[in-house]
C-alpha positions in Angstrom: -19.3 22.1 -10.5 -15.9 21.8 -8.9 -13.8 18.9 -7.1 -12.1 19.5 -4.3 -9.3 17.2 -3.3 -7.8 18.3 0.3 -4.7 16.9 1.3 -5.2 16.6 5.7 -3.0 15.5 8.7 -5.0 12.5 10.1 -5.6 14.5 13.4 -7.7 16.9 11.4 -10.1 14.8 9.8 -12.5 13.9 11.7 -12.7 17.7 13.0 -12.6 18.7 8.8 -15.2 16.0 7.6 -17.6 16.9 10.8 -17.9 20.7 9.8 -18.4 19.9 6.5 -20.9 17.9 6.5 -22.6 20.3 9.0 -22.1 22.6 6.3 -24.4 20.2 4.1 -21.0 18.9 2.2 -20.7 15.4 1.2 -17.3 14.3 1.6 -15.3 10.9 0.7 -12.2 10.1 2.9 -9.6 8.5 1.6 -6.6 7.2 4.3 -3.4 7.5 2.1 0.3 8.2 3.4 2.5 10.6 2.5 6.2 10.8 0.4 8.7 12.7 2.5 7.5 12.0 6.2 6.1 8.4 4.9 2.7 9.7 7.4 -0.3 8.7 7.5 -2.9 11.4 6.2 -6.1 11.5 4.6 -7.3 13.5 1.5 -10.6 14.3 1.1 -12.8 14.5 -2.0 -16.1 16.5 -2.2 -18.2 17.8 -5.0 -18.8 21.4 -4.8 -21.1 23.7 -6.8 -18.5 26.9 -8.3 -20.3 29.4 -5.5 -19.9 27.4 -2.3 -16.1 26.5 -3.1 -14.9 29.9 -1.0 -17.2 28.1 1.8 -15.3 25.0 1.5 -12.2 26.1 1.4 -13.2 28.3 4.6 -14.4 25.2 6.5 -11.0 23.4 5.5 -8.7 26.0 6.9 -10.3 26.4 10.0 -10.6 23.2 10.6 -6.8 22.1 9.9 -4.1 23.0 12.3 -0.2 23.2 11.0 2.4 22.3 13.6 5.4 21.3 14.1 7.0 17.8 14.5 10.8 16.2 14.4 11.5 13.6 12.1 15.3 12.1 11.3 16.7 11.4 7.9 20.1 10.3 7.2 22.8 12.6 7.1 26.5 11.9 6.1 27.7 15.1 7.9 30.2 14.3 10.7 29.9 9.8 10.2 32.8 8.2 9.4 31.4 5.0 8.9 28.5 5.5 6.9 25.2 7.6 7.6 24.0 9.2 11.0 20.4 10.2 11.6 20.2 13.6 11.5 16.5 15.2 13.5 15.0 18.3 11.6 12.3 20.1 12.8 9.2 19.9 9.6 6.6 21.7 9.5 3.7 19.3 9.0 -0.8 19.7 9.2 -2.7 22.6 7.5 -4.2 21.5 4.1 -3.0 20.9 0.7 -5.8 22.0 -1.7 -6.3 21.6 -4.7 -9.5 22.5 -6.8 -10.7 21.3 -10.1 -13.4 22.0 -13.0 -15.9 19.0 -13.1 -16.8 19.0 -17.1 -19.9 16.5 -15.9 -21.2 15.5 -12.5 -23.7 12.0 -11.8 -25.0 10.7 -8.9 -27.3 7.5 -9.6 
């Protein structure tokens, strides 16, 4: 048995969770927000046996889009009275996956 923890962009989970669970995966959402952008995104948890994680992890990637966003953190390049907000393009969506043993599985 595996875990699989995926890491999604909030636009992605309903379309993620949906094939999924058309897959006959059960799947726990959790809303939780990200470090660097401060974003909302969701990570989902499902329990996988070992030979269905390569399905899984299909399901996930297909299902989760990267694309590209601006976002503006301070810069002190060029501001002579303290920080300007500098815009940088970031990368953001896809999946961050990660997939661990289960040493013992229950569902009552």
């Amino acid at each position: 048995m595996k875990l699989i923890l995926a890491i999604i962009q909030d636009e992605d989970a309903h379309e993620v969770i949906t094939a999924l669970n058309e897959a006959k995966f059960q799947v726990t959402r959790l809303n939780t927000k990200g470090g660097f952008l401060r974003a909302g995104n969701t990570t989902l948890m499902t329990g996988v046996p070992a030979e269905k994680v390569d399905e899984a992890l299909k399901i996930i990637e297909e299902n989760s889009k990267a694309r590209t966003q601006h976002a503006t953190l301070p810069s002190a390049i060029g501001a002579m009275h303290g920080f300007l907000l500098a815009p940088i393009e970031v990368k953001v969506g896809g999946a961050t996956v990660f997939v661990l043993d289960v040493e013992q599985f229950y569902k009552f």
